[in-house]
C-alpha positions in Angstrom: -24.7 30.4 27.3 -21.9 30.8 25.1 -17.9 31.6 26.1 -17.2 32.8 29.3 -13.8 33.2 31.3 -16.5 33.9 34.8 -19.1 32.4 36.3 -21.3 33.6 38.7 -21.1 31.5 42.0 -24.7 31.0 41.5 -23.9 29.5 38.2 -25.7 25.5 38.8 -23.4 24.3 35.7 -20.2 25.0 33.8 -20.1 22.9 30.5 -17.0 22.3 28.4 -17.6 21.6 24.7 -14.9 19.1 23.2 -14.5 18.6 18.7 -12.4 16.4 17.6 -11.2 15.4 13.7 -9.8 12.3 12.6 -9.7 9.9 15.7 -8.9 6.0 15.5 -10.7 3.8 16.9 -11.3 3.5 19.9 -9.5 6.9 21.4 -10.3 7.8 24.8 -10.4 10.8 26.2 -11.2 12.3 29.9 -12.3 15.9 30.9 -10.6 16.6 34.2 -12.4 19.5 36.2 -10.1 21.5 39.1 -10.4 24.3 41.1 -7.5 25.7 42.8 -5.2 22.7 43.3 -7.6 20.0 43.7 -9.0 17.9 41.5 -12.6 17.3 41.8 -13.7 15.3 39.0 -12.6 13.3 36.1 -15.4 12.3 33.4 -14.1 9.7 30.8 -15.1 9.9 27.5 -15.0 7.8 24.5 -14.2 9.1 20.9 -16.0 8.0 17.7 -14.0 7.2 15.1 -15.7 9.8 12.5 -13.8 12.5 10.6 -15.4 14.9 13.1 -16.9 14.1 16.3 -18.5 16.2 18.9 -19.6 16.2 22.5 -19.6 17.4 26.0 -19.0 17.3 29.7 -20.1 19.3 32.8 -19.5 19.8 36.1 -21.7 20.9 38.5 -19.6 24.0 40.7 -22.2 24.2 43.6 -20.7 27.8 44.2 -17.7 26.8 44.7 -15.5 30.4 44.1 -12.0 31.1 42.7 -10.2 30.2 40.0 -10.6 26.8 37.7 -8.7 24.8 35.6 -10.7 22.0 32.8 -8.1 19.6 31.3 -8.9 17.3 28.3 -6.2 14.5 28.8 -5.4 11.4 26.4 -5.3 7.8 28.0 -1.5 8.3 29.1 -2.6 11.4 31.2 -1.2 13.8 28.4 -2.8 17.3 28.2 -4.4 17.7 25.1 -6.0 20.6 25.7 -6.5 23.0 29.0 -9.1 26.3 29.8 -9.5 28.5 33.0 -12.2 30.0 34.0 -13.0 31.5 37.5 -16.1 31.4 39.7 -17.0 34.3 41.4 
């Protein structure tokens, strides 16, 4: 619940809360979910076109410890938007 920079390893779920403002159509987005140096998921998402759209994406960290990195990237792989967080 809420912000946090830690997790516990016992933590089933980390989410990642994504708000966007003034998309075309048709904008696609994916959350990209790594700890340490390995990517271990990629969920694609696609944008409404509203003036303000919001939504989600989780990854399940099965106590997997150390530190994380969650990357919202554009279609052309450009970071849009990064957060670390750290499982202990």
């Amino acid at each position: 619940v809420g912000i946090a920079a830690s997790f516990p390893a016992t933590q089933e779920k980390v989410y990642c809360f994504l708000e966007f403002q003034n998309v075309s159509a048709g904008a696609a987005v994916s959350v990209v979910w790594t700890p340490g140096a390995n990517e271990v998921g990629k969920v694609p998402l696609t944008i409404k076109p509203f003036s303000k759209f919001r939504t989600w994406a989780y990854k399940s960290i099965g106590g997997m410890k150390g530190d994380w990195k969650v990357e919202v990237v554009d279609a052309s792989g450009a970071v849009l938007k990064s957060g670390t967080f750290k499982v202990e």
